[in-house]
N, C-alpha and C positions, 0 to 999 in steps of 0.2 A: 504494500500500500504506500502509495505517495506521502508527503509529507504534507501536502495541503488536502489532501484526502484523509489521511490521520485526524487533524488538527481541526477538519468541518463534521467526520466524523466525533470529537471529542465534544465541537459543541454542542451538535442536537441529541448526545446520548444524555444530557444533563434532563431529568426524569423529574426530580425534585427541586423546588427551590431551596435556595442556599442562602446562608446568613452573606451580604456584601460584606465584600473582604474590606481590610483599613488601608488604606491609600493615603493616610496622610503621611508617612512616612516618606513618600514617594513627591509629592508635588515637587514642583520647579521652584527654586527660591524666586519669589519676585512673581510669581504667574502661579497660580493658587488653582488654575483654570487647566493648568496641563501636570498629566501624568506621570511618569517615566516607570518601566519596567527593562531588567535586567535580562536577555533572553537567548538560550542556548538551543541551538539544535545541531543534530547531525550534520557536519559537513563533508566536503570532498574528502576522500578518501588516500590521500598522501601516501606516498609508499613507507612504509617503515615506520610512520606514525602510531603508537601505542590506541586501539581504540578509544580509550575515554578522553583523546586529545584531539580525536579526527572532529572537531568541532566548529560550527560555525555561532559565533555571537554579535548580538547587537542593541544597542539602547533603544529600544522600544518608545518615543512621545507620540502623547494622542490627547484627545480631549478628557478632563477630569468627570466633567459632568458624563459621561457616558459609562465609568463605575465597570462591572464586569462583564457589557454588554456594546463593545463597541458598534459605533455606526457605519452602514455601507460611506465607505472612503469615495470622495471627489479625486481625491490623490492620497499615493504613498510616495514620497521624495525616500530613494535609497542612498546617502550619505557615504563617502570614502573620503576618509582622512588621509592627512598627508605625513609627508617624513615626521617618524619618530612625535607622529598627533595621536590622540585616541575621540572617541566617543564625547569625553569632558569639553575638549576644545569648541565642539558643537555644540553645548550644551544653551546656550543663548541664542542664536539663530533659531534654529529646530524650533524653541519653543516660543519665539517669535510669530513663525511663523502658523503653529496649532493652534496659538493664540488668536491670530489675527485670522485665520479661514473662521473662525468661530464669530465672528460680528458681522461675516459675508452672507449673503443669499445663496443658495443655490436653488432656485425650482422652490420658493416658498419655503425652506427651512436651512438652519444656517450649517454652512458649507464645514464639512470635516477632512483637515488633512494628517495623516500623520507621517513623522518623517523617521527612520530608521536608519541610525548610521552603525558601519561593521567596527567591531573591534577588531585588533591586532591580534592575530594566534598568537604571540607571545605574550600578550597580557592574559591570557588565558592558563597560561603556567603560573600565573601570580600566586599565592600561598596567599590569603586574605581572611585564613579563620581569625586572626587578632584584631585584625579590622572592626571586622563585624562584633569582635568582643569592646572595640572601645567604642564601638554608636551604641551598644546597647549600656553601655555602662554613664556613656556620656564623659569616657574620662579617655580622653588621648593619648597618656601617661602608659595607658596599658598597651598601645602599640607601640608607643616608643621602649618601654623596657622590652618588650618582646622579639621588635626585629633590630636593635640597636644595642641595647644592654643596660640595665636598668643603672648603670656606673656612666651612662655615655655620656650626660649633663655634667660639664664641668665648673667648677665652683668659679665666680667672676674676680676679678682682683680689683672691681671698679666697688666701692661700698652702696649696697642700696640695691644690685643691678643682677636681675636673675643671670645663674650661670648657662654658660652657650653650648650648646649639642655638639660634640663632634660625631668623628667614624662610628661604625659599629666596634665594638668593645668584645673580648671573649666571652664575657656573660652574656649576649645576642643568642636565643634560640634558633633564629631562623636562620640558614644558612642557603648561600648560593644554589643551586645547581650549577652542572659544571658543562663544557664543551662536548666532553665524553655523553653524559648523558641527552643530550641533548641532540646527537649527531642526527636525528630522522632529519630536524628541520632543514637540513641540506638539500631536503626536497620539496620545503614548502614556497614553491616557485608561483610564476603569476599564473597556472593554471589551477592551481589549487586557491590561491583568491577568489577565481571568478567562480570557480566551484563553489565556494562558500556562498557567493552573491548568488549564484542559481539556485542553492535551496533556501535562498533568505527567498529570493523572490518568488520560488516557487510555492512560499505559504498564503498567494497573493491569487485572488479568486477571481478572474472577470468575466463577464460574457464576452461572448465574440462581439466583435466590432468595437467595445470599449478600449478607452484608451487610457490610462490613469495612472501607471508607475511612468517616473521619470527618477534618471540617476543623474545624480551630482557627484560633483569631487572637488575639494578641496588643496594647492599646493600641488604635490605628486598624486596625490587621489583624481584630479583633474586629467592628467595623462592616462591613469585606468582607466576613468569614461571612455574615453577614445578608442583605446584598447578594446576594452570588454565587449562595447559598440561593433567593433568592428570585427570578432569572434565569432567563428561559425558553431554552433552548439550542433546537440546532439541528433537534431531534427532535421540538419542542413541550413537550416536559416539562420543568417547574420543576427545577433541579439539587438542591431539596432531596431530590427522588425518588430522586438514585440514593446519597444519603451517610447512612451510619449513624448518626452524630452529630454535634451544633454543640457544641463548645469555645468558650467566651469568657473570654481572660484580661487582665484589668482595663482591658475595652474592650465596651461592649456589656453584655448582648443589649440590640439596639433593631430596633422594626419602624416606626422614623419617626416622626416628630411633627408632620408636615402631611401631608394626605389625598392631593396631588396637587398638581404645580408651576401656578401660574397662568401666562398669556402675559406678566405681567412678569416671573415670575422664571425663564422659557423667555428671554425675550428680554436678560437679564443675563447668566443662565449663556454665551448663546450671542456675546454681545457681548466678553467675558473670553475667550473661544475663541479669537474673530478674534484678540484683541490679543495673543495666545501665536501663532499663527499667523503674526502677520504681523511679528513682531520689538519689537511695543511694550511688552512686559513680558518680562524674562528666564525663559526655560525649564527652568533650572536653577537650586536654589535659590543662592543664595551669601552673601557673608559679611552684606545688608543682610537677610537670612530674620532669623526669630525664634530660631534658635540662634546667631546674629551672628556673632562671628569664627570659633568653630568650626565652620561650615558654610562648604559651597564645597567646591570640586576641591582647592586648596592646602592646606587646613586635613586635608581627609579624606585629602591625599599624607601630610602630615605623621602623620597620627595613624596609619598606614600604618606608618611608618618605627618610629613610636616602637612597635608592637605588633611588628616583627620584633628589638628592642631587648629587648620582655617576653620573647620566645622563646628569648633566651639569655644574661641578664643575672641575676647574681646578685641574690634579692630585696632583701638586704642591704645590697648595694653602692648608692654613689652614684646618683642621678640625674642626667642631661643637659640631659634634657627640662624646661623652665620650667614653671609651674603656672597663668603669666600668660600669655598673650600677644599681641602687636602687635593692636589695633585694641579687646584688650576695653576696655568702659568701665568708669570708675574708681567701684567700690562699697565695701561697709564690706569690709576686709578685703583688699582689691589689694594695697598694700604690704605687708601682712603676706606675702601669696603671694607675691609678687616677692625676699622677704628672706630666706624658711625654704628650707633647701637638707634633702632627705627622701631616704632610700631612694628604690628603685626600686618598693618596696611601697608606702609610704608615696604614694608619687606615683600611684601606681594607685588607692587609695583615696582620697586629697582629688580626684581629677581630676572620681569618676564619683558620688562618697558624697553624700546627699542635705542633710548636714550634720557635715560632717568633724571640726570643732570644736566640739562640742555645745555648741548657743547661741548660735555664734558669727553667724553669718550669714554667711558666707564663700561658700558655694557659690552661681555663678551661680543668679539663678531660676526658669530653666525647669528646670534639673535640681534643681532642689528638689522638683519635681514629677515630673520624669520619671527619677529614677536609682534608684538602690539603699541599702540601709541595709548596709555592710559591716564597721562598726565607726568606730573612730575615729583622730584623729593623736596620737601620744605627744607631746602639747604640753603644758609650763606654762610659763608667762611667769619671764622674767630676773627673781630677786627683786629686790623694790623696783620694780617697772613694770608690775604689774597693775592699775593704774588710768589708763595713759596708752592711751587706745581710740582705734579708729579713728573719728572722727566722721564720714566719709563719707559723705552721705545717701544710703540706699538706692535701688539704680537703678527706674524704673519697672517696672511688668509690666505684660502683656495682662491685659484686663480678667477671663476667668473665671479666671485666676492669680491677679490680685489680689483676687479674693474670697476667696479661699481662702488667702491669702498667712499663714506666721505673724506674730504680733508683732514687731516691729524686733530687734535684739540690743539689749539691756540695754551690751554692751559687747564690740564686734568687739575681734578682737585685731589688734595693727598690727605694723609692723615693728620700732619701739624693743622689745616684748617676744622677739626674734627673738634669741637665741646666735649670732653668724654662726660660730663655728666647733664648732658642735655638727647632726651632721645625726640630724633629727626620722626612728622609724620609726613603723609604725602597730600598735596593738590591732584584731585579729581580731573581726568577728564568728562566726555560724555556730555549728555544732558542736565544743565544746572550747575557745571563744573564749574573749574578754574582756569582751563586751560580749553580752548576752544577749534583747537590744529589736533586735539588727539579726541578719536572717535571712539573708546573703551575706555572702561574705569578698572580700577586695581580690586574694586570692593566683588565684582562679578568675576576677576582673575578671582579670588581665593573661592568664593562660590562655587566655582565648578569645578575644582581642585579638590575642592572639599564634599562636594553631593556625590553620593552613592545611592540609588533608592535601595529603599528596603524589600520591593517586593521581585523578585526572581524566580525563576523556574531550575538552577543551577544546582546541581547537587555534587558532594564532596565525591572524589574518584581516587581508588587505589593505582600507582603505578610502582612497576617496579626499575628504579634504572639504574643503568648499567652501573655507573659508579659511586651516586651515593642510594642505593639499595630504594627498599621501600619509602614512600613516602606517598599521602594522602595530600590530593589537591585541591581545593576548595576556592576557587576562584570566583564565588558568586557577591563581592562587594565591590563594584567597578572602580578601575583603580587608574587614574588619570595619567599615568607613566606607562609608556610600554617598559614591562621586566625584562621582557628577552626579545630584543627587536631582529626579527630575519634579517641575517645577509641576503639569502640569496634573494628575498623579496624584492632589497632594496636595486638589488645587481640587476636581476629580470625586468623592473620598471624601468631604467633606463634605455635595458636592450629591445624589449622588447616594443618601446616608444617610439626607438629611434626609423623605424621602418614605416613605409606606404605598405608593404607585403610584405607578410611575416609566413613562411610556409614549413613546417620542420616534424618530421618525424625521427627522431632518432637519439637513443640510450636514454628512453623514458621519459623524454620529453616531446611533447605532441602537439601541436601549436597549428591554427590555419588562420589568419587573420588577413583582412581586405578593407583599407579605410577609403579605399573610394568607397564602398557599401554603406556608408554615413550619408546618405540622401533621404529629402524628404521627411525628417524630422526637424521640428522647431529645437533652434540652439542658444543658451541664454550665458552671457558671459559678463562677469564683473573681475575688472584684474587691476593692478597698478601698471598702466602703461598710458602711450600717450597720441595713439594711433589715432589720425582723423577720419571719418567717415565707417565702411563695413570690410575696408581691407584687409581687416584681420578676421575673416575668414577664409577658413582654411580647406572648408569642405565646400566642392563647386555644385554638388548634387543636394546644398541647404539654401534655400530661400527667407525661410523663419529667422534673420538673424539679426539678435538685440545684445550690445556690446555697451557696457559702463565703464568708464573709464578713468582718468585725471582729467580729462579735456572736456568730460560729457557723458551723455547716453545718443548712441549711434546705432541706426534702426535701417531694415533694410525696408521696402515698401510693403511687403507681406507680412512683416512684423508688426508695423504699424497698424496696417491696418485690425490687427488681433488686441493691442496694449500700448498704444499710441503714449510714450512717457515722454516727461519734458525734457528737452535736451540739454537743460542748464544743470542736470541732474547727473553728477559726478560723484567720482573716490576719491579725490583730491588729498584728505584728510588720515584718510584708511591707511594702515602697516598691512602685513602677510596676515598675520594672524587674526586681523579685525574684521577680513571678510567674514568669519565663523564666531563672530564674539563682539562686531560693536553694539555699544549700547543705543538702547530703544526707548529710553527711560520717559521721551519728549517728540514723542512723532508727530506734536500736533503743532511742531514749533520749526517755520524755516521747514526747508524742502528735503526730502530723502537725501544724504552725505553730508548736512551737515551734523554736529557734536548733539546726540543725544535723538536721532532720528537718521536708524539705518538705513542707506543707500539699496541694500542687498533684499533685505525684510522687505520693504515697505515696495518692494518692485518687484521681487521676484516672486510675492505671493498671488499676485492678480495676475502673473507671467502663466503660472502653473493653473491657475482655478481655471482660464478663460481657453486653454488649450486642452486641460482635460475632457475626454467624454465618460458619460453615464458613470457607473460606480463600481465598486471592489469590496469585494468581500473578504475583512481581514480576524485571524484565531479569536478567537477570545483567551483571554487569560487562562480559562479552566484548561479546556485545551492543548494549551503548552502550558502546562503543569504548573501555574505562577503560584507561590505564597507570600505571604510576609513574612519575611524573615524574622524579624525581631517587632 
């Protein structure tokens, strides 16, 4: 039996009514109106994958008021995140968006969308029973002694000033998994992705002729669209065929920039395989990747810990959590981080802000690229030491970073300008803010860092691996760090991007991909770029095509005539990360992009409702087996 034959079978077998389940555990912080469930099912079938990991998951938002009886769907938006993003990142758009189909019409009743984004197989390895032990305790102390070490908090030498978390400590129960055991994911490549999205989407009910899923992507998730789109499935037919629209947010649209892989760069890709295969390069990323120290299992435990700390920590209150730590390299601004003691806001914003200290150059720089504009830190320098700068020479960057890199600071700030007994908060951006150039606020970064719902369908799974032996995986309390992020995932999204025609059978890798086959579907696109008119369109076989950008909103004439938007209607404002996270707090104020009224929300919801047809029949909870956890 199917999975969406399972799951329609599971609702009409429900005979008796049933006590409604609690759901408040679950709301959206801020949208009281949208749900979130936690939700596992079978996925592709990976080779060497242990069955109770062959998994596919995903954050479930839909309407609150519909309880355990959701309504036929106008749409399902299927969500992919991008590099080293999860489900979290989405978690304010999505609900934006549920939000706002709910005040729409459809046909005399108000319009229901919900949106589904996949998580990472590697967050699916996460260990998260301590988790769920510190929401129900309401004490975050118990994840930190748990995956940390209850000696990890070191006493401060400042008087008055709680002491700062470091590493994990030998008293830390939780420990890594390791390379060894872990070797299947060697072959959790991009057809095992879109496996997972086939039985996501296959719990999706329509009639013929309906038209009601549309896939988005995010970043590198934006390049999957393309991809997946352009994937011949099991039936023969291209999978653009069965989706009502492609989403691309500040990733893509691309139909490839080579015609076709030659035998050397078949025999590369496939040589880079073996060595994931056979132990000579690690499988998961770790702290030597490109996001360095904060990458890795222990990095993504820690930032774990500190997101069940967002969930119930005053924003006000002190900080724990350092803003430096163990292994980063020394750039303009480390010791100033190492010396400023900040909120718990404050700390949420310099962690993720693309430039926390305007000018300064403080923020690591991949996230200069890849974070959010939230505002800034309430810093001015000790008078009399606004000339003593950090000379640090700026650490290197990858090459297409460093093109793009701004100017050096004129003048990092260091630690001599640092109050040690003054703790720094932050100015808001957003709607209502302080800072009007940044389109997200720090207080929704710790929000979604910190929300896990409570209600799941995930159940604890015995595995035994190779090198550290048994262990029990309980991965049902969403955890906004990928733990064990795939190489090959990451390898395959390039390679397999890079092609107009991807054709490949061979040493277990099966591939048919055609992106001319991207025709006749409407295509919606918001990025940071600066392109005039609809030339950045990529597929000649799309006519539907609506582009937002720094310059505007750029429409082709068949777009318009479906969602006619104003063209003064720009990203101007927006970082990488705020396409999936700016704030909405103020939609009624000033036009879509700017500070407190999303550019992306506020357009791409009438994008979706006005090109969907008729409706879709999605599980109900009972179904896929959802409880409340705690």
């Amino acid at each position: 039996m199917s999975l969406k034959a399972l799951a329609l079978a599971g609702s009409l077998a429900i005979a008796t009514p049933a006590l409604a389940a609690d759901y408040s555990k679950s709301l959206v912080p801020g949208y009281s109106d949208v749900t979130a469930e936690y939700i596992q099912i079978p996925g592709y079938a990976a080779p060497s994958t242990p069955k109770g990991l062959n998994t596919a998951t995903f954050l479930r938002l839909r309407a609150a008021a519909d309880g355990d009886a959701p309504k036929a769907a106008n749409a399902v938006i299927v969500g992919l995140p991008g590099f080293s993003s999860t489900p979290a990142h989405w978690l304010f758009l999505a609900s934006q968006l549920v939000h706002k189909a709910q005040a729409r019409d459809c046909e005399g009743k108000p319009c229901r969308v919900e949106v589904w984004v996949l998580q990472r197989r590697g967050a699916n390895l996460a260990e998260t029973t301590a988790l769920t032990a510190a929401r129900k305790a309401r004490d975050p102390k118990v994840a930190l002694d748990y995956y940390l070490g209850p000696d990890a908090q070191r006493p401060s030498t400042i008087q008055g000033a709680p002491g700062q978390v470091g590493t994990a400590t030998e008293m830390a129960k939780w420990k890594a998994l390791t390379p060894n055991d872990l070797s299947f994911m060697a072959d959790w490549d991009f057809q095992t992705y879109a496996g997972d999205v086939d039985q996501i989407i296959g719990l999706i009910s329509q009639k013929t002729g309906n038209r009601n899923i549309f896939l988005a992507g995010h970043s590198q998730g934006g390049g999957f669209v393309s991809n997946y789109a352009a994937r011949q499935q099991a039936d023969g037919k291209r999978a653009v065929s069965k989706l009502a629209g492609l989403v691309f947010l500040d990733g893509g649209p691309s139909a490839g920039n080579q015609p076709a892989p030659t035998a050397a760069d078949l025999d590369g890709y496939f040589a880079h395989v073996k060595d994931l295969r056979t132990g000579k390069v690690p499988v998961y990323t770790d702290a030597s990747g490109l996001l360095g120290a904060v990458a890795g299992p222990n990095a993504a435990v820690s930032q774990s810990v500190t997101g069940i700390y967002y969930a119930f920590v005053d924003p006000k209150a002190e900080s724990i959590f350092p803003l430096r730590v163990q292994g980063m390299p020394d750039m303009p601004g480390s010791g100033f981080l190492k010396a400023i003691r900040t909120t718990w806001l404050a700390r949420a914003g310099t962690s993720f802000d693309t430039d926390p200290v305007p000018g300064g150059g403080v923020q690591m720089p991949v996230l200069q690229f890849l974070g959010q504009g939230m505002g800034y830190l309430d810093f001015k320098p000790v008078p009399g030491t606004e000339d003593k700068c950090d000379l640090t020479p700026p650490a290197p960057m990858a090459g297409p970073m460093r093109a793009m890199a701004p100017p050096p600071p004129k003048c990092a700030p260091s630690a001599a300008m640092v109050d040690p007994n003054k703790v720094y908060d932050w100015v808001e951006g957003g709607g209502n803010g302080g800072s009007s150039i940044d389109g997200g606020k720090a207080k929704l970064w710790m929000e979604s860092q910190g929300f896990a719902p409570a209600r799941s369908n995930i159940r604890p799974v015995k595995v035994v691996f190779s090198q550290s032996g048994e262990r029990v995986i309980d991965a049902s309390d969403m955890v906004a760090s990928n733990w064990y992020a795939s190489e090959r995932w990451d390898y395959d999204a390039n390679f397999v991007g890079r092609y107009k025609v991807l054709k490949v059978d061979r040493d277990g890798v099966k591939l048919d991909l055609d992106k001319s086959a991207i025709a006749n579907v409407p295509v919606y696109v918001a990025r940071q770029g600066f392109t005039q008119g609809t030339g950045g369109n990529p597929f000649p076989g799309v006519s539907d095509y609506t582009e937002i950008n720094k310059t505007g909103t750029w429409q082709t004439e068949a777009a318009r005539a479906v969602t006619p938007f104003d063209p003064k209607i720009n990203v101007a404002i927006l970082r990488h990360t705020d396409f999936v996270s700016a704030d909405d707090s103020t939609p009624d104020k000033g036009r879509p992009g700017d500070a407190g009224n999303s550019a992306v929300a506020n357009t791409l919801i009438d994008w979706v409702l006005k090109r969907s047809k008729g409706v879709a029949t999605t599980p109900t909870p009972r179904a896929l087996g959802v409880v409340t956890r705690y």
